[in-house]
C-alpha positions in Angstrom: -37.7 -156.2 29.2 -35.0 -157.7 31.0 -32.6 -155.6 28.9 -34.2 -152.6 30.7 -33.8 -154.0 34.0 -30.2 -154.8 34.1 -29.4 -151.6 32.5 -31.7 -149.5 35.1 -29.6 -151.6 37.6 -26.3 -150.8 36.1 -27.3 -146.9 35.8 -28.9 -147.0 39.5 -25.2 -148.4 40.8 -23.5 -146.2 38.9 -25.3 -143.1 40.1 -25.9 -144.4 43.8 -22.4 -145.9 44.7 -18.8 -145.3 43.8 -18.8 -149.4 42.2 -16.9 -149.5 39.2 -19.9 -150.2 36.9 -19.6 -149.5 33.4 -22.3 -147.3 32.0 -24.2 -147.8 28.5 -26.5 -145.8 26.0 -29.5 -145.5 27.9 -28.8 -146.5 31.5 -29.8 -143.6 32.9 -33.1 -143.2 31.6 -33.6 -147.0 32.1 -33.0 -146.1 35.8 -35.0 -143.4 36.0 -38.1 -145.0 34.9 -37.3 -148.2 37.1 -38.1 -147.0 40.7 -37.7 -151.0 41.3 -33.6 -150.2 41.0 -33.6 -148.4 44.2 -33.7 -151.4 46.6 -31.9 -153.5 44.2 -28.9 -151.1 45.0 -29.7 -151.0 48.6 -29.5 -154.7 48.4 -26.1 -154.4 47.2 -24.8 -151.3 48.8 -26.2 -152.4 52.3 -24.2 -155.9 52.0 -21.0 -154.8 51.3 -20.8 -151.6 53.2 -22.1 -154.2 56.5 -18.8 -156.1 55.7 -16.9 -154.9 58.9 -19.8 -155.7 61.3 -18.9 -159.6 60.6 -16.3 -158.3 63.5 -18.3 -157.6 65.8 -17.0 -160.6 68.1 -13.4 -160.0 67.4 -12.6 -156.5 67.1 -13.0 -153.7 69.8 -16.5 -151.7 69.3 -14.9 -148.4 67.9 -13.1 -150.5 65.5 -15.9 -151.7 63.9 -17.6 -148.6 64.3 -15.5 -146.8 62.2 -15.0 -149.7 60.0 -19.2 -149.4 59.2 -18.5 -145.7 58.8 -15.7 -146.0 56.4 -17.4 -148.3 54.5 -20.8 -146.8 53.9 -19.0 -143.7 52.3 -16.8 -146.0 50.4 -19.4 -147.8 48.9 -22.0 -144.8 48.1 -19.5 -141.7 48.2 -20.0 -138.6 49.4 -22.0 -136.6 47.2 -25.4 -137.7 49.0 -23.5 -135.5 51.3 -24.3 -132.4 49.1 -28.1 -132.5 49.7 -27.2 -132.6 53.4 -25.1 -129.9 53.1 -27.7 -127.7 50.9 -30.8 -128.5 53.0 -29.2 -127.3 56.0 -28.6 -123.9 54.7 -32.3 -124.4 53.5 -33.8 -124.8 57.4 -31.6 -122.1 58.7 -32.3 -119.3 56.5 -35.0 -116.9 56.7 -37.3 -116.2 53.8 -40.4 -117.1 51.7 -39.7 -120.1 49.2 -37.9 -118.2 46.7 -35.3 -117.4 48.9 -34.8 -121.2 50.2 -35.0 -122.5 46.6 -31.8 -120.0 46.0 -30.1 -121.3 49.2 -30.5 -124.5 47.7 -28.9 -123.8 44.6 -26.2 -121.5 46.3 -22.8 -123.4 45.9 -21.6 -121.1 49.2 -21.4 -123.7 52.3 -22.8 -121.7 55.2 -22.7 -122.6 58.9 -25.9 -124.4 58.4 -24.7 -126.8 55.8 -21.3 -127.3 57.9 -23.7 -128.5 60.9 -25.8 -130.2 59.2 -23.0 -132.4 57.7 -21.6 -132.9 60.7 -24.6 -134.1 62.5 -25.0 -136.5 60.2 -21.8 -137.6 60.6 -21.7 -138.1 63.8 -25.2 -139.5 63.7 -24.0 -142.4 61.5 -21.4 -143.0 63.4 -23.2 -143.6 66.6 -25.6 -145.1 64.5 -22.4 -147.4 63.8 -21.2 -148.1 67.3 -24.6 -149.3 68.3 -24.3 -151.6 65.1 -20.9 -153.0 66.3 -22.6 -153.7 70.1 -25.1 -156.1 68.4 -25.0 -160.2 67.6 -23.4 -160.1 63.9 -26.5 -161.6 62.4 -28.9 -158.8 64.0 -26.1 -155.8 63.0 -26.2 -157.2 59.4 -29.5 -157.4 59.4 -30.3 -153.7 60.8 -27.5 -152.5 58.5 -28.8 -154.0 54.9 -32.7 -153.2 56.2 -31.6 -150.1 56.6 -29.7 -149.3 53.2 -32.6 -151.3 51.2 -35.2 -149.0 53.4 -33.6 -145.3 52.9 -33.9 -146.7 48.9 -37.4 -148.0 49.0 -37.9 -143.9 50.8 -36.3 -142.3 47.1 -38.4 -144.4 45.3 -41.3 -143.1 47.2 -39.7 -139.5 46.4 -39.6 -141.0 43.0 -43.1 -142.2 42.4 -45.1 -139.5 44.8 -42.9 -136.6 45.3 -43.4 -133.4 43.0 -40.7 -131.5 41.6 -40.3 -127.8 42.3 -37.7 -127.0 39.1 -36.0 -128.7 36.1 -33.3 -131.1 37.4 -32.7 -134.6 38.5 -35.3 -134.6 40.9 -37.8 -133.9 38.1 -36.3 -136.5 36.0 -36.9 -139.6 38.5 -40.7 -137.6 39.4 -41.6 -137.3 35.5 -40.2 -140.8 34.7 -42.2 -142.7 37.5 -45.8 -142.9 38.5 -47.8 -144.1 41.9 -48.8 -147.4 40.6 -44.6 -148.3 39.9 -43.9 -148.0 43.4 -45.6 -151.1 44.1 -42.4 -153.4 42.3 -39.4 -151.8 44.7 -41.9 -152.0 47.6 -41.8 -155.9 46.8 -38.4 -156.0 46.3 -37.7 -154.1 49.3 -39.9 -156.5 51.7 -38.6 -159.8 50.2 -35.0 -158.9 50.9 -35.1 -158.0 54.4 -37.3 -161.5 55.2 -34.2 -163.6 55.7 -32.4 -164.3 58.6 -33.7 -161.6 60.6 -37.4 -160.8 59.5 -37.8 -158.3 62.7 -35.0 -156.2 62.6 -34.1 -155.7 59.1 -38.1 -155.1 59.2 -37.9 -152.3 61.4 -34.9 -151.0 60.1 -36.4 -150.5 56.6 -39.8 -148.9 58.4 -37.4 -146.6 60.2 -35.6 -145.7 57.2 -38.8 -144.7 54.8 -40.0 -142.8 58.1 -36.8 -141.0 58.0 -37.3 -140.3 54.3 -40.3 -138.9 55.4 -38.8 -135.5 57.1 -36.8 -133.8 54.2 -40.0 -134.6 51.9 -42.4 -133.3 54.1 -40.1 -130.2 55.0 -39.6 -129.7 51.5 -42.9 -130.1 50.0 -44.2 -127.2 53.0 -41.3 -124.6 52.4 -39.9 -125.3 49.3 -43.5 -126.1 47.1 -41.3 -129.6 45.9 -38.6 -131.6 46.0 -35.2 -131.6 44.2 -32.5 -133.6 43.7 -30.8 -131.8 46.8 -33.7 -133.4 48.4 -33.1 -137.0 47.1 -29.5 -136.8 48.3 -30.5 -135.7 52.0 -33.7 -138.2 52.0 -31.0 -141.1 51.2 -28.9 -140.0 54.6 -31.5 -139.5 56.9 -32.9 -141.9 55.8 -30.1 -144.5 56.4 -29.6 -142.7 60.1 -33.1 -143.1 61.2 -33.1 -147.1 60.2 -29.8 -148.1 62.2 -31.2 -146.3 65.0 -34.4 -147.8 65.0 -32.9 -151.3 64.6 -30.5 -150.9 67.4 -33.3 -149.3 69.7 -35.8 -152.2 68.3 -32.8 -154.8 69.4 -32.1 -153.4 72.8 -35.6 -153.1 73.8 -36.6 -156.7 72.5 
């Protein structure tokens, strides 16, 4: 048992992030069938990528700003990126669902998938440089709530979501059921209850809400989800929970 757990946590961080972690026989499908690995990543992924915000007192706004920014794509790459860029040619196109399922799958980058990327670029990076105007415990906290939250919203995808085709998205959806999305829902509370229960709170809400969109867009236009979705979910998702921390923060 606890074989299975650290090797669905060495195949979740070595699909999720760009960490140097070794994989072995049977890490993938050990992830797959562990939806509790996806907050155990964010965990991980959300601490080290809110590294620059501990200069939040020292170093001008845009520095750290960028700093957040740099380090979020360090840490978890770009390839989330791909679903971004692959649902935006998705929304823009006109069709009936065959003809968004082939956008999808299209490796052409149309002007949809350049302004989607873009947007949630730029997003993140506001997203960043609200981050950087915070106290350094309340940034940390909105940035690892939100990380561990965006996570907890692919393990929903994971344990809820139907797939429309053959692919990784139907790998994760055939390897999890309802009842295993109540361990990473666990997981995902307990690690955002210390030192700001609030904020990092809010920030996780945020980010399963922002999960929410591509999943509901998909599941109405496309019949499913994908693993184009799963990579899209994980960046909006991650947007909508700084924001909401930093909105929760200024408002409080």
């Amino acid at each position: 048992m606890i074989g299975n757990w650290l090797g669905a946590v060495r195949g979740a961080l070595g699909f999720l992030t760009r960490l140097p972690i070794g994989y072995r026989e049977g890490d993938w499908d050990a992830f797959r069938t562990t939806p509790a690995a996806f907050p155990i990543v964010g965990l991980v992924a959300g601490t080290l990528a809110a590294i620059p915000l501990l200069a939040v007192e020292t170093l001008a706004t845009p520095t750290v700003a960028l700093g957040y920014l740099l380090a979020v794509y360090a840490v978890v790459g770009i390839h989330h990126l791909d679903g971004i860029a692959d649902l935006g040619d998705a929304l823009v196109v006109h069709g009936d669902r065959e003809r968004r399922r082939e956008v999808l799958k299209d490796t052409t980058t149309g002007v949809g998938a350049l302004l989607a990327v873009s947007i949630a670029v730029a997003a993140l990076a506001l997203g960043g440089l609200g981050l950087a105007g915070l106290p350094v415990r309340a940034a940390v906290a909105v940035a690892i709530g939100a990380e561990v939250g965006t996570k907890l919203g692919m393990a929903a995808l994971a344990c809820f979501g139907d797939a429309v085709a053959e692919g990784m998205g139907k790998q994760f959806t055939d390897g999890a059921t309802a009842r295993s999305f109540l361990a990473p829902a666990a997981i995902a509370f307990a690690t955002v209850a210390v030192p700001q229960p609030p904020l990092g709170a809010v920030a996780l809400c945020g980010a399963v809400a922002g999960v929410g969109f591509p999943w509901y867009w998909a599941t109405r236009h496309l019949g499913g989800i994908n693993g184009d979705i799963f990579g899209a979910a994980n960046e909006i998702g991650r947007i909508a929970g700084i924001h909401l921390g930093v909105i929760a923060w200024t408002l409080s």
